[in-house]
C-alpha positions in Angstrom: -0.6 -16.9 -13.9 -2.8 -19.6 -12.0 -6.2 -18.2 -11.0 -4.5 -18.6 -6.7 -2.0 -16.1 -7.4 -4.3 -13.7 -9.0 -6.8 -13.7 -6.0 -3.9 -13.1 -3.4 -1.9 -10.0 -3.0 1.4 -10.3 -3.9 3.1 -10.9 -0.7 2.0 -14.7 -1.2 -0.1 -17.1 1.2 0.7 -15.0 4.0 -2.3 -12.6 3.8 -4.6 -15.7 2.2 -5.9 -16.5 6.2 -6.8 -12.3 6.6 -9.1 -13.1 3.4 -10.5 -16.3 4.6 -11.5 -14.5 8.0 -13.0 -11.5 5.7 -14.6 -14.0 3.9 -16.0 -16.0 6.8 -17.1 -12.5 8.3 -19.0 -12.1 5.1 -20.6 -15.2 4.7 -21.6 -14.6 8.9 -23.5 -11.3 7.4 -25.2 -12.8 4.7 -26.7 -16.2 7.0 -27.6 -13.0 9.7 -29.4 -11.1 7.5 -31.0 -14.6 6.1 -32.3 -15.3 9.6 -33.5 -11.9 10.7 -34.8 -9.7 8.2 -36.9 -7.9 10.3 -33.9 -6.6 11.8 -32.0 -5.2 8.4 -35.6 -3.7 7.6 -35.9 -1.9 10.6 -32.3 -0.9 10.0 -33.1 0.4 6.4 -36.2 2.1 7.8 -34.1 4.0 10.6 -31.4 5.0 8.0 -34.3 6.6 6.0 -35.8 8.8 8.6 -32.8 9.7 9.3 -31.9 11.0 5.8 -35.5 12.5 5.3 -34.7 14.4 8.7 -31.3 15.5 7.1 -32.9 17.0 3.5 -35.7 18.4 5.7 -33.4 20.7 7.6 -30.6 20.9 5.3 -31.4 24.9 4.7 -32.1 25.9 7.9 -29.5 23.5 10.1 -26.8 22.3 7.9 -24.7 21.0 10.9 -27.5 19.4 12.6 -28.6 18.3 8.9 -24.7 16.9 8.6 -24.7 15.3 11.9 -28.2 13.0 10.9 -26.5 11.6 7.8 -23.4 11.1 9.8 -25.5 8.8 12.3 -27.5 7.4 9.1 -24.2 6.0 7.7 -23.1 4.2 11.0 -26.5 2.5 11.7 -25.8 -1.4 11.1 -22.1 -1.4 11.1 
């Protein structure tokens, strides 16, 4: 088995230009996050507070508590 056919699914080339675009995406990430670190920091930082919020409440306001990691986990998608 050639090292081609065991990176692409088994339906053959006709997926291979999906994983070039997912790998292009990727690589689009990566030189973003190069360029502008400040803005994955800040990011990070917002995520955090938001979790900290989350444990803070947890016992009192378990929805609210649910609904701050809920936003924590979309932040930078």
């Amino acid at each position: 088995m050639t090292r081609l056919s065991q990176t692409l699914p088994s339906t053959g080339f006709a997926s291979a230009p999906s994983g070039l675009m997912k790998f292009v995406r990727d690589t689009a990430f990566m030189i973003d996050a190069m360029l502008f670190p400040g803005r994955i920091i800040a990011e990070v930082s917002e995520m955090r507070a938001l979790q900290k919020q989350a444990a803070r409440i947890e016992a009192t306001d378990p929805a609210r508590a649910a609904v701050l990691r809920q936003r924590a986990a979309r932040i930078g998608l």
